[in-house]
CHARMM internal coordinates of N, CA and C (Angstrom, degrees):
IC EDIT
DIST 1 N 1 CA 1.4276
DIST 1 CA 1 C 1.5191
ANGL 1 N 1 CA 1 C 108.09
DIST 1 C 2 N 1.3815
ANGL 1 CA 1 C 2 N 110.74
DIHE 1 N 1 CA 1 C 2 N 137.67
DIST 2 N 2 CA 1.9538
ANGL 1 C 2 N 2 CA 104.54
DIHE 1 CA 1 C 2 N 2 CA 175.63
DIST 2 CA 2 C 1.6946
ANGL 2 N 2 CA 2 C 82.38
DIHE 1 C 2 N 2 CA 2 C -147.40
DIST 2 C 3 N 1.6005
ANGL 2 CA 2 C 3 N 103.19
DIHE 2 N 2 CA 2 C 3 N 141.09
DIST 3 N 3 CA 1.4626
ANGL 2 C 3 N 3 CA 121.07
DIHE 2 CA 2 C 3 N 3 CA -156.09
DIST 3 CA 3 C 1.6806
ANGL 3 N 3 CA 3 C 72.30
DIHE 2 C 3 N 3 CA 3 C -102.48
DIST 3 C 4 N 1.5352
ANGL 3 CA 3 C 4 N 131.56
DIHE 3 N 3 CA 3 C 4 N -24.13
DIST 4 N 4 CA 1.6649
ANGL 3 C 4 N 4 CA 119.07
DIHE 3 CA 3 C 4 N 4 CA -156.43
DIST 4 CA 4 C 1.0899
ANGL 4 N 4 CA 4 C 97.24
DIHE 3 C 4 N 4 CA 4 C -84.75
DIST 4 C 5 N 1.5483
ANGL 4 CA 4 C 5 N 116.13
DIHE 4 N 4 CA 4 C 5 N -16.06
DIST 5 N 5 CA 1.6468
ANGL 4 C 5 N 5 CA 100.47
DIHE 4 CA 4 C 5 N 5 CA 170.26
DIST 5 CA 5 C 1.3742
ANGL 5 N 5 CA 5 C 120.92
DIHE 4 C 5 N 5 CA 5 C -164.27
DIST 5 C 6 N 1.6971
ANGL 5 CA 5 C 6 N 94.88
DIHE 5 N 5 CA 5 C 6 N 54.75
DIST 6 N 6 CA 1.3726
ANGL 5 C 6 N 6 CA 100.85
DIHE 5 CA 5 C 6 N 6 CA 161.42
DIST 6 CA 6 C 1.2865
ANGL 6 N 6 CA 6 C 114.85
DIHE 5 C 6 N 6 CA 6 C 83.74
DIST 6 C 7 N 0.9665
ANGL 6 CA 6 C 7 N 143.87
DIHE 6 N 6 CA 6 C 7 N -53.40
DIST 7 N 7 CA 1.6383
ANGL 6 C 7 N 7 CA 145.38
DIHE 6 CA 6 C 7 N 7 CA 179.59
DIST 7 CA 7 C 2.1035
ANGL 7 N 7 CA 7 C 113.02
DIHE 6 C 7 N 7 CA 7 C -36.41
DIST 7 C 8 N 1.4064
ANGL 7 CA 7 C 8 N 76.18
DIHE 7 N 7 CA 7 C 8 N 109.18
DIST 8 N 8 CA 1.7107
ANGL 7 C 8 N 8 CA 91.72
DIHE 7 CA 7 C 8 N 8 CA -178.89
DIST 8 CA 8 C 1.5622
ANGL 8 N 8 CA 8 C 107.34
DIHE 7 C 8 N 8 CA 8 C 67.73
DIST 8 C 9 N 1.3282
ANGL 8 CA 8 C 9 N 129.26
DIHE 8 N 8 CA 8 C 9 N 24.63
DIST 9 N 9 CA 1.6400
ANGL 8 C 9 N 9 CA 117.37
DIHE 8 CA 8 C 9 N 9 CA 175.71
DIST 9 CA 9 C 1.3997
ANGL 9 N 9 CA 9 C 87.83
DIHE 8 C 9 N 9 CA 9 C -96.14
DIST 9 C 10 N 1.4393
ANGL 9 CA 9 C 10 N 144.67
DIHE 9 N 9 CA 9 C 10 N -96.61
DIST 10 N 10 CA 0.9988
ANGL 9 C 10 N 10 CA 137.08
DIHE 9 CA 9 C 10 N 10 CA 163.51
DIST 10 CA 10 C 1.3579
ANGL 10 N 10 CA 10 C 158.80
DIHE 9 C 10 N 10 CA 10 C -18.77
DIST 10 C 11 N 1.7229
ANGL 10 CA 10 C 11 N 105.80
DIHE 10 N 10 CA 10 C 11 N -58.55
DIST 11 N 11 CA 1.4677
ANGL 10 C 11 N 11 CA 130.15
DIHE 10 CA 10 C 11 N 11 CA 167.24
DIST 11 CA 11 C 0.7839
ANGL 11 N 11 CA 11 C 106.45
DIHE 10 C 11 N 11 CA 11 C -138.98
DIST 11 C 12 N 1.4163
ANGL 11 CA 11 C 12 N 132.38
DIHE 11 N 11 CA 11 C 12 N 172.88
DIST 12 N 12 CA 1.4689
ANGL 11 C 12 N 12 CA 144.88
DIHE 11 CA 11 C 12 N 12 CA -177.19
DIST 12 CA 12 C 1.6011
ANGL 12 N 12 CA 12 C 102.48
DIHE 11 C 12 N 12 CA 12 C -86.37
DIST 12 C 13 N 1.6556
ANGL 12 CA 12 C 13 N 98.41
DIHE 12 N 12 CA 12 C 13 N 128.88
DIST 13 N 13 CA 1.4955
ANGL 12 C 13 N 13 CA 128.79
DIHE 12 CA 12 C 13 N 13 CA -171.08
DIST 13 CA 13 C 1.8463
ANGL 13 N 13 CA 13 C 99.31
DIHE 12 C 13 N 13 CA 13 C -76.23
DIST 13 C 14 N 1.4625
ANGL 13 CA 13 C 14 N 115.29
DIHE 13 N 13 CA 13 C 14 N 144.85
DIST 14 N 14 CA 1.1502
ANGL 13 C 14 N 14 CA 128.06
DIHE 13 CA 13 C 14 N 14 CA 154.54
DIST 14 CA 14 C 1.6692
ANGL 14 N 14 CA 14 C 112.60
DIHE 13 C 14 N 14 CA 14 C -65.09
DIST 14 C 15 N 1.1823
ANGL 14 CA 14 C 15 N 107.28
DIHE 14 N 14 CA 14 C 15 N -43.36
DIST 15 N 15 CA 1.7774
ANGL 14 C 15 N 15 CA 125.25
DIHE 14 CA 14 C 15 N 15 CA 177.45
DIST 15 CA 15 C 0.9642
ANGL 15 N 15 CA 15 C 119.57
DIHE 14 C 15 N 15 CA 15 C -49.65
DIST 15 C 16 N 1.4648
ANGL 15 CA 15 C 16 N 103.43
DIHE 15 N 15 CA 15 C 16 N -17.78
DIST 16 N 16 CA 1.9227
ANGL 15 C 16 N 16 CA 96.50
DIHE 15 CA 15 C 16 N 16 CA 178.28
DIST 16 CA 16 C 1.4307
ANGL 16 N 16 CA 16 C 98.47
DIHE 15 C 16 N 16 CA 16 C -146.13
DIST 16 C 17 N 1.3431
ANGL 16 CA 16 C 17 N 124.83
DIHE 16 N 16 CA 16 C 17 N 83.45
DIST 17 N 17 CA 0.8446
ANGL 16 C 17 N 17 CA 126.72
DIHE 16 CA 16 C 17 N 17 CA 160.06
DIST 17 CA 17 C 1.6760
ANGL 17 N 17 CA 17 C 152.13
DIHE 16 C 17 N 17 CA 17 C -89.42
DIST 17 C 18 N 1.5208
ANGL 17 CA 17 C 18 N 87.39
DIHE 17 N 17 CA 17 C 18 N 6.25
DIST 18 N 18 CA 1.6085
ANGL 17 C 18 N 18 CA 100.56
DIHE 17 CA 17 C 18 N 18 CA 158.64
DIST 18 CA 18 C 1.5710
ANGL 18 N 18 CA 18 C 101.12
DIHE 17 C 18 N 18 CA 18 C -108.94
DIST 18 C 19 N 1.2434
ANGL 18 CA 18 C 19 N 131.41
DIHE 18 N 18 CA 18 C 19 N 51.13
DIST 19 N 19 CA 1.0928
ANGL 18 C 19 N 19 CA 142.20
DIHE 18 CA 18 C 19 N 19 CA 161.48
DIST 19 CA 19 C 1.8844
ANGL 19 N 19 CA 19 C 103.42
DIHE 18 C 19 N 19 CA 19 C -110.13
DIST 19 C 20 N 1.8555
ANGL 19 CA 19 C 20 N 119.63
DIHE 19 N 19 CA 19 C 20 N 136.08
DIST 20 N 20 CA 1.4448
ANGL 19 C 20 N 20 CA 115.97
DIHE 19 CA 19 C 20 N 20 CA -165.56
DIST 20 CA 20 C 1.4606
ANGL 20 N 20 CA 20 C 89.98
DIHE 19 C 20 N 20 CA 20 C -107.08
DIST 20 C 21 N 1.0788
ANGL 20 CA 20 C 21 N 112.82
DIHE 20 N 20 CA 20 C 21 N -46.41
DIST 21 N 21 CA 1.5365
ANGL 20 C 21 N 21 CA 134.24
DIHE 20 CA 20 C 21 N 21 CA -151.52
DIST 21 CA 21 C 1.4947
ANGL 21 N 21 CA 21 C 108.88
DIHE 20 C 21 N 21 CA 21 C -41.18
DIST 21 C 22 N 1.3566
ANGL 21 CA 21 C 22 N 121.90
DIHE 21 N 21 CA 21 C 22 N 168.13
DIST 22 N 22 CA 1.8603
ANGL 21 C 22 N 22 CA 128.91
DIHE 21 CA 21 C 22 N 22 CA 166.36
DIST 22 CA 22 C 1.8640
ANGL 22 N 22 CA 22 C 107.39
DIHE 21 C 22 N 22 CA 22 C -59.78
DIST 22 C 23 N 0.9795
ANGL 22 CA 22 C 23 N 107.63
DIHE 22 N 22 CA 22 C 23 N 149.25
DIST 23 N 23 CA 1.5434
ANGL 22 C 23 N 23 CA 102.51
DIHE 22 CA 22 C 23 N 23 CA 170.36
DIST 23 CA 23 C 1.6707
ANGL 23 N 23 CA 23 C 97.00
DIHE 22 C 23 N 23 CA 23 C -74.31
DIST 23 C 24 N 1.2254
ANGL 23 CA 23 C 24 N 116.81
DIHE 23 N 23 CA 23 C 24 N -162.15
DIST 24 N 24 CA 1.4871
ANGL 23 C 24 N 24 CA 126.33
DIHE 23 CA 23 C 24 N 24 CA -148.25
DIST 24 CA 24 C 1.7972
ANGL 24 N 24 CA 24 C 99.17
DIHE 23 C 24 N 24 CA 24 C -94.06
DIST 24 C 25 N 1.9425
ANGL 24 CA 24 C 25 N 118.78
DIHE 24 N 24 CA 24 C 25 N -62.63
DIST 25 N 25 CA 1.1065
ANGL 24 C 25 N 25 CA 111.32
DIHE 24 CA 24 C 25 N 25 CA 168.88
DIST 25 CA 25 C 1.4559
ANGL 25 N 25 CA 25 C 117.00
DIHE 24 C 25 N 25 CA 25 C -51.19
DIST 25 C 26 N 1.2584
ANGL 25 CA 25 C 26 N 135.68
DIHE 25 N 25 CA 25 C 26 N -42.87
DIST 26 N 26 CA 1.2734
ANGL 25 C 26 N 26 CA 114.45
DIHE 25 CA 25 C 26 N 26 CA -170.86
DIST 26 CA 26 C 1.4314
ANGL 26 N 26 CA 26 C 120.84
DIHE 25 C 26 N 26 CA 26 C -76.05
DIST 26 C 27 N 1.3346
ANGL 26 CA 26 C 27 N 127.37
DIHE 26 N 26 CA 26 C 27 N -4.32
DIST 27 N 27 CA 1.2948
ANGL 26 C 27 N 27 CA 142.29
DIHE 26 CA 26 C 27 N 27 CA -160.98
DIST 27 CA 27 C 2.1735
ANGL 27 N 27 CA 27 C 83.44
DIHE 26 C 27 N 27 CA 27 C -106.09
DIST 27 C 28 N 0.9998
ANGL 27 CA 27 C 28 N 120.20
DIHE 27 N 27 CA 27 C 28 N -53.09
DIST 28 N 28 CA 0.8164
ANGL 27 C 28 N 28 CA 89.66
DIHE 27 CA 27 C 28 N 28 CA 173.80
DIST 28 CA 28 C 1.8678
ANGL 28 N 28 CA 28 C 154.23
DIHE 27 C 28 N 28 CA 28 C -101.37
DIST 28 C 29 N 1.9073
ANGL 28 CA 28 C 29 N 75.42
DIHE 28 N 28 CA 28 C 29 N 21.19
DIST 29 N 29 CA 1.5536
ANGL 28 C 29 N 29 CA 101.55
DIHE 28 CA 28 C 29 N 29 CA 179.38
DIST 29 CA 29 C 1.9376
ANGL 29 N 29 CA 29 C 96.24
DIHE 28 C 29 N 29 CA 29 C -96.34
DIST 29 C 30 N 1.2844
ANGL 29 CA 29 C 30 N 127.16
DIHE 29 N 29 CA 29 C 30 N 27.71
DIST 30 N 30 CA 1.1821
ANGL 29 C 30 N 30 CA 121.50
DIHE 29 CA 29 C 30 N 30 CA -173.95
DIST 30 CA 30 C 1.2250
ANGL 30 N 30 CA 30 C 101.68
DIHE 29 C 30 N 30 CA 30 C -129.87
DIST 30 C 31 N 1.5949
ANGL 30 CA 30 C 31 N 130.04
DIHE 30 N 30 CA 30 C 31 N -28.90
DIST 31 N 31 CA 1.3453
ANGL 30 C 31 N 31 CA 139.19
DIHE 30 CA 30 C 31 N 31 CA 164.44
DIST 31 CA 31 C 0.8763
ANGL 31 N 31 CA 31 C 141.34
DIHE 30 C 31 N 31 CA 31 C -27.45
DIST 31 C 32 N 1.8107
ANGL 31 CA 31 C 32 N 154.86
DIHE 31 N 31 CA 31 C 32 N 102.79
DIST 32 N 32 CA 1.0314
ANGL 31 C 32 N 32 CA 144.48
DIHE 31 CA 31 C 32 N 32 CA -178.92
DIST 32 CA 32 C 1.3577
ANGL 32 N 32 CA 32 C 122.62
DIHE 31 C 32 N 32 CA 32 C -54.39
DIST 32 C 33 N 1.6690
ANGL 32 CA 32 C 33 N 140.99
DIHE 32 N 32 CA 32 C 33 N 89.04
DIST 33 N 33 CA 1.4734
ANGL 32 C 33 N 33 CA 136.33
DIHE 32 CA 32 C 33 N 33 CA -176.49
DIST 33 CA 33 C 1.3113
ANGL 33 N 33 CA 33 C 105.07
DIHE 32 C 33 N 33 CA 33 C -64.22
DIST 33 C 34 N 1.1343
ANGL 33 CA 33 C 34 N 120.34
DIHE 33 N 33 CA 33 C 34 N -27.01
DIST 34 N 34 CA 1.8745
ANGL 33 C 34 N 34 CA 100.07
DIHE 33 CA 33 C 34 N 34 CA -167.57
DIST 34 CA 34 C 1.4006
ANGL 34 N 34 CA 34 C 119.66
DIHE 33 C 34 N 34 CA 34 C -93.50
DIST 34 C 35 N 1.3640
ANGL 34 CA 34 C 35 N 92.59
DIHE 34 N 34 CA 34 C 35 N 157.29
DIST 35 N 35 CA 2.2990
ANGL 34 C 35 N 35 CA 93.66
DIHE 34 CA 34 C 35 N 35 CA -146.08
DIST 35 CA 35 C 1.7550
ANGL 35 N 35 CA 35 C 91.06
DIHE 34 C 35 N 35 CA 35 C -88.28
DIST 35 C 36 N 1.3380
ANGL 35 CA 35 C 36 N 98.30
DIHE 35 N 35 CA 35 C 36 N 152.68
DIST 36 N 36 CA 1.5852
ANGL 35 C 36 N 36 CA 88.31
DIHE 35 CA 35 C 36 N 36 CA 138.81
DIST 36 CA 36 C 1.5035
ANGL 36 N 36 CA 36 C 142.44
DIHE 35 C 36 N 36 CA 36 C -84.75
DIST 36 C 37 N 1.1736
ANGL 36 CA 36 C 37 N 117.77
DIHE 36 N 36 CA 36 C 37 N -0.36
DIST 37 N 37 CA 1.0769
ANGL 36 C 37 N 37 CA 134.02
DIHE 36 CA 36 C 37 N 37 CA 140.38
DIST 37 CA 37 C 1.7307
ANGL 37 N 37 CA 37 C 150.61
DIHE 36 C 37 N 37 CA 37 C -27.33
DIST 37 C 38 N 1.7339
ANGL 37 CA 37 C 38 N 80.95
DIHE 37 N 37 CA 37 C 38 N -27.56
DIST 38 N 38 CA 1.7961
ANGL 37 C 38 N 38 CA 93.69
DIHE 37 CA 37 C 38 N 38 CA -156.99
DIST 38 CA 38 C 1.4730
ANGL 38 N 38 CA 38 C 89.71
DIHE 37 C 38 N 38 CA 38 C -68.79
DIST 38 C 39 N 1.0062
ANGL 38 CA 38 C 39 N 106.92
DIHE 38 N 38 CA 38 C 39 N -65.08
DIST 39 N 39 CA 1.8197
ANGL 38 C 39 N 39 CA 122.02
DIHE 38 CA 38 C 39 N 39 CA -178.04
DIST 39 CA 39 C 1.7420
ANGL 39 N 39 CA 39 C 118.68
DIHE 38 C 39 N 39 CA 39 C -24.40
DIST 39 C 40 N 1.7965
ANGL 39 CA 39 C 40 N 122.72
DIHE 39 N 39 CA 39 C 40 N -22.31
DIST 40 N 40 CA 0.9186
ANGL 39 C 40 N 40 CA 133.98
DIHE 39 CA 39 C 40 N 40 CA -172.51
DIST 40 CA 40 C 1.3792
ANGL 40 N 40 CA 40 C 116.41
DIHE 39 C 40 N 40 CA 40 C -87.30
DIST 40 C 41 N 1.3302
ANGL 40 CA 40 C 41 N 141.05
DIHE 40 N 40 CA 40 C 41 N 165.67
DIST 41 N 41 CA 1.1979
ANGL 40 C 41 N 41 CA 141.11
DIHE 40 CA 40 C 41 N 41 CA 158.11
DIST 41 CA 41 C 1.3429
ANGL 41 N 41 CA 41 C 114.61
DIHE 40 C 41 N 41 CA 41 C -43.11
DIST 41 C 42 N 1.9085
ANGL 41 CA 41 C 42 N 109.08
DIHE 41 N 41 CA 41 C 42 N 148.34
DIST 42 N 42 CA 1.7241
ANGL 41 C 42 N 42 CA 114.81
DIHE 41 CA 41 C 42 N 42 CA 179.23
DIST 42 CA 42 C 1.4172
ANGL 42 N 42 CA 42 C 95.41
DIHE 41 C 42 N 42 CA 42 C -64.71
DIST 42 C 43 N 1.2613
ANGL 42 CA 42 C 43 N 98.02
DIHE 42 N 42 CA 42 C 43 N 146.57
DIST 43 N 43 CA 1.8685
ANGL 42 C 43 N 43 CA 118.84
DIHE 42 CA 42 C 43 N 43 CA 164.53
DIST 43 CA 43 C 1.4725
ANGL 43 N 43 CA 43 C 87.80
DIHE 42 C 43 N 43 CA 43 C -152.60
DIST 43 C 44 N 1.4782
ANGL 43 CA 43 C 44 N 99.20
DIHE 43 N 43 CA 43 C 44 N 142.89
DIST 44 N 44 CA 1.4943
ANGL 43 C 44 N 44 CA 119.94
DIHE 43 CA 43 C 44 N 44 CA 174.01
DIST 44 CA 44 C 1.4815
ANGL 44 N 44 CA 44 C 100.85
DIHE 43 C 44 N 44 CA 44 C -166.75
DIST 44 C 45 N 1.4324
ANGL 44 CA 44 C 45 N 95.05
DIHE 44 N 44 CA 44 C 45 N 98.54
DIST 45 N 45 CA 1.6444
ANGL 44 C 45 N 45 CA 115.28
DIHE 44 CA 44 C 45 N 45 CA -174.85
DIST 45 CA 45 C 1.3509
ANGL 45 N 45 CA 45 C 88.45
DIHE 44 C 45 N 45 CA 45 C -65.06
DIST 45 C 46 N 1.6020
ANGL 45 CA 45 C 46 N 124.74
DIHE 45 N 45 CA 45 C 46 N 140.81
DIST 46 N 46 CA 1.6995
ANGL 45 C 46 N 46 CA 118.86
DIHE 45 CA 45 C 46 N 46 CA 179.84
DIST 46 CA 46 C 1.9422
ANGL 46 N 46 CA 46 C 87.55
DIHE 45 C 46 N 46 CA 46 C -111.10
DIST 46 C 47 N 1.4045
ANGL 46 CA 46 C 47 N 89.81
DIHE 46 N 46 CA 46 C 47 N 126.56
DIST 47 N 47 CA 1.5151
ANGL 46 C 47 N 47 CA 93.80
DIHE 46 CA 46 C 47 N 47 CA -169.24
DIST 47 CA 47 C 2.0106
ANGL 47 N 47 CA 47 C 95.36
DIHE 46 C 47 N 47 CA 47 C -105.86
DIST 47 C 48 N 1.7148
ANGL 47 CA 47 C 48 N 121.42
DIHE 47 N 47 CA 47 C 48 N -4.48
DIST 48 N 48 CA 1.1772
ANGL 47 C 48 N 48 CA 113.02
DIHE 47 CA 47 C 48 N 48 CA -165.24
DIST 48 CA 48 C 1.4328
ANGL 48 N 48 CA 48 C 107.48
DIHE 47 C 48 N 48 CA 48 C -161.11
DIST 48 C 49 N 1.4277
ANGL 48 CA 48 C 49 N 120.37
DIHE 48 N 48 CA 48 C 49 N 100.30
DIST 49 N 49 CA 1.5641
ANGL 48 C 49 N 49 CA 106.93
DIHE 48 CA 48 C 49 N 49 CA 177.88
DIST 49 CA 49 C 1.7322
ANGL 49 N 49 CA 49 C 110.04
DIHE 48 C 49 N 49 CA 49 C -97.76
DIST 49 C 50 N 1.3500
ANGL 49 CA 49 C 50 N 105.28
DIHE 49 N 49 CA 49 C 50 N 123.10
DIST 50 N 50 CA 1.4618
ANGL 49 C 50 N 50 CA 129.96
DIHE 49 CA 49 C 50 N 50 CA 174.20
DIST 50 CA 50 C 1.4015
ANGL 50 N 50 CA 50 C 109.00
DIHE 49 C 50 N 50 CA 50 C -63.26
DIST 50 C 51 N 1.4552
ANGL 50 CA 50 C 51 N 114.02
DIHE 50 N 50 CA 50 C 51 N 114.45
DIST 51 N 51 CA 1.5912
ANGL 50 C 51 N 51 CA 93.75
DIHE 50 CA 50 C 51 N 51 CA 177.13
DIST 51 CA 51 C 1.4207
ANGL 51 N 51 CA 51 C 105.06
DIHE 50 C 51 N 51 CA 51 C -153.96
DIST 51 C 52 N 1.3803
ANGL 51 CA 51 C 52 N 117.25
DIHE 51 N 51 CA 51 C 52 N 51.85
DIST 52 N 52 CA 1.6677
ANGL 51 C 52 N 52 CA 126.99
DIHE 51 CA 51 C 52 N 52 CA 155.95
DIST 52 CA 52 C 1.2253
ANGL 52 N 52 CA 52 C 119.88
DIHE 51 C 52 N 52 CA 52 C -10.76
DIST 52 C 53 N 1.0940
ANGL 52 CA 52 C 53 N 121.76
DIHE 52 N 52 CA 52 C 53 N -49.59
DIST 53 N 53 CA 1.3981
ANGL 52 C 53 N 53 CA 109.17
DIHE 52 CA 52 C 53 N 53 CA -164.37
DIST 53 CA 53 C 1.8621
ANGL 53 N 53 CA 53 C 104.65
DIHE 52 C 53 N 53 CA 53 C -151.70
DIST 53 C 54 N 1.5053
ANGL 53 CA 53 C 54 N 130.60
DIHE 53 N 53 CA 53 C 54 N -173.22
DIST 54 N 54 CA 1.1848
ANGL 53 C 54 N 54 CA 109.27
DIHE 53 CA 53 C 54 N 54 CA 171.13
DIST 54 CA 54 C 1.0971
ANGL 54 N 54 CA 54 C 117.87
DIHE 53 C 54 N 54 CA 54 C -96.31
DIST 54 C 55 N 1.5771
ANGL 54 CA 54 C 55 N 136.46
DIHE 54 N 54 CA 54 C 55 N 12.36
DIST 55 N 55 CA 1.6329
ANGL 54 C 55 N 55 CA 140.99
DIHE 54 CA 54 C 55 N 55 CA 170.01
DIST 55 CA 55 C 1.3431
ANGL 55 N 55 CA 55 C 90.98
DIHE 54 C 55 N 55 CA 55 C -90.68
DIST 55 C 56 N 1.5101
ANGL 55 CA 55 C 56 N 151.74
DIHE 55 N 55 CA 55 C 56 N 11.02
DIST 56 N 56 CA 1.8820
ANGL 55 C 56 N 56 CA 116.06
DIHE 55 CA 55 C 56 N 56 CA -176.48
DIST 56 CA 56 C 1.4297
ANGL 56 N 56 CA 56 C 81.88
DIHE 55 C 56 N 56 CA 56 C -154.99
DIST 56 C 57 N 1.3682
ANGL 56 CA 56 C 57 N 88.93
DIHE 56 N 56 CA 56 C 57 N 157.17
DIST 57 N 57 CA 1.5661
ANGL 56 C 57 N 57 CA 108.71
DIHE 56 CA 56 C 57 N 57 CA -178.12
DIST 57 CA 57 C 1.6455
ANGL 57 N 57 CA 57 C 111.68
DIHE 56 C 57 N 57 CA 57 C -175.02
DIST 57 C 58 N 1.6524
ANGL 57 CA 57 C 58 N 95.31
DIHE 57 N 57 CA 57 C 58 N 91.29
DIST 58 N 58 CA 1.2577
ANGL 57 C 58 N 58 CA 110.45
DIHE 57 CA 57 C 58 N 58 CA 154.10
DIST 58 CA 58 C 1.1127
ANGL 58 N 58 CA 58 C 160.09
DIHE 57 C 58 N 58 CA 58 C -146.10
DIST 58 C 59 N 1.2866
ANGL 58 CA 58 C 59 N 124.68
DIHE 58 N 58 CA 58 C 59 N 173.92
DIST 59 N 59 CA 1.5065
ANGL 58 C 59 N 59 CA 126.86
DIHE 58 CA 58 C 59 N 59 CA -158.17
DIST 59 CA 59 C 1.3714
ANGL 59 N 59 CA 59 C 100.82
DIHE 58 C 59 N 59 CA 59 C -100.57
DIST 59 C 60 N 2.1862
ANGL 59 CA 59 C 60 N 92.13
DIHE 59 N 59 CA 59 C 60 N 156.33
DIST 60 N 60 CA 1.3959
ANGL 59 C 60 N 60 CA 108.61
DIHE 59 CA 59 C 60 N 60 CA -175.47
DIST 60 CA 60 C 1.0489
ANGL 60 N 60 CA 60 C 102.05
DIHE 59 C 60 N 60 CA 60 C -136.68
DIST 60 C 61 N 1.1974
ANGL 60 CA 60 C 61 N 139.78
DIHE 60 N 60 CA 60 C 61 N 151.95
DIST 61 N 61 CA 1.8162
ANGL 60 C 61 N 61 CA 146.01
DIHE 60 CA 60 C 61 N 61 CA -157.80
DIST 61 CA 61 C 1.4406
ANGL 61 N 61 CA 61 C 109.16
DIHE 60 C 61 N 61 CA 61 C 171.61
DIST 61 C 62 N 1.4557
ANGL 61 CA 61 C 62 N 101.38
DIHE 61 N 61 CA 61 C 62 N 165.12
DIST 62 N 62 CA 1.7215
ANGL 61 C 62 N 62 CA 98.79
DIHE 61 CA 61 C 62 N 62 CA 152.85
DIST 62 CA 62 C 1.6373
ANGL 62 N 62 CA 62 C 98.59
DIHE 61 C 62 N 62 CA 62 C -135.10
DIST 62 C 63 N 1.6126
ANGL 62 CA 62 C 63 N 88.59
DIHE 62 N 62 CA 62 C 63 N 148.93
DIST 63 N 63 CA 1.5843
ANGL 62 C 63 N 63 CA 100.24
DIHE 62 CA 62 C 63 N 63 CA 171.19
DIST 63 CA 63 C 0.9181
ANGL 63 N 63 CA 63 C 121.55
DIHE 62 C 63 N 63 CA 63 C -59.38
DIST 63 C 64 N 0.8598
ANGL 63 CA 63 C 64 N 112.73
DIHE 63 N 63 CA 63 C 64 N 131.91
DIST 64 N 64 CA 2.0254
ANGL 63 C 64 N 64 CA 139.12
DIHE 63 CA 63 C 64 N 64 CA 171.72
DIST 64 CA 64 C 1.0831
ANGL 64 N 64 CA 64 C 115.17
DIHE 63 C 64 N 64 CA 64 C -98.36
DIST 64 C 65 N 1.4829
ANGL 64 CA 64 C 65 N 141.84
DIHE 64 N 64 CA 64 C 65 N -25.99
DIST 65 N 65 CA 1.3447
ANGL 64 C 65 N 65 CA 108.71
DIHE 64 CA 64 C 65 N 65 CA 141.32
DIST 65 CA 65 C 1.7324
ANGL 65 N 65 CA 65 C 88.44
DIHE 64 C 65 N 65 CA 65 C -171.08
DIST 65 C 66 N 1.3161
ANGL 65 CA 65 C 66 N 118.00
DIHE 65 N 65 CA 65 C 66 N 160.08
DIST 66 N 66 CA 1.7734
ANGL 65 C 66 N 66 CA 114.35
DIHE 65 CA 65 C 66 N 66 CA 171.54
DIST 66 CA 66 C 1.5700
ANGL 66 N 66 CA 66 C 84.49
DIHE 65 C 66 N 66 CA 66 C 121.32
DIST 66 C 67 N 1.2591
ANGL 66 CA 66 C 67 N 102.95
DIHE 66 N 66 CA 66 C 67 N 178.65
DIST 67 N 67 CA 1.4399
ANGL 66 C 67 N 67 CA 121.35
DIHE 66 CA 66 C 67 N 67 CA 147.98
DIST 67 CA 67 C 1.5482
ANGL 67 N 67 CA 67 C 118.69
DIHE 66 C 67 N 67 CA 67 C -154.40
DIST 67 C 68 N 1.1347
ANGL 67 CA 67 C 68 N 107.56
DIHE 67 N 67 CA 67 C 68 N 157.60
DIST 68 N 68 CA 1.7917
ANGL 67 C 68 N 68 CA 121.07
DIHE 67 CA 67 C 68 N 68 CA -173.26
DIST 68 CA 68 C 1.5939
ANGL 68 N 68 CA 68 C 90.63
DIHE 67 C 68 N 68 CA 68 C -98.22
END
COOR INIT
IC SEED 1 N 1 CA 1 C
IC BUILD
């Protein structure tokens, strides 16, 4: 795959033709997105507190599993 020029992001590349596999969008238009996770309690490890100034204060993380 090369994103600089196209090969396998879209359609299947002439350039790589001992390559079998899906190009990149279709591989990832076939993917299951939903976690097993969702179903679990919020967790949101806070990996970064934002704090510009003394009126704001916030947090940065990624979910770990639940949703709000």
């Amino acid at each position: 795959m090369s994103a600089r020029y196209g090969d396998n992001v879209i359609e299947r590349s002439g350039n790589t033709e001992w390559y079998h596999g899906p190009c990149l969008l279709d591989y990832l238009e076939s993917i299951e997105v939903a976690s097993e996770t969702t179903g679990l309690p919020f967790r949101f490890p806070v990996q970064w507190v934002n704090r510009p100034n003394l009126d704001f204060r916030g947090f940065t993380g990624t979910v770990a599993s639940g949703s709000i």
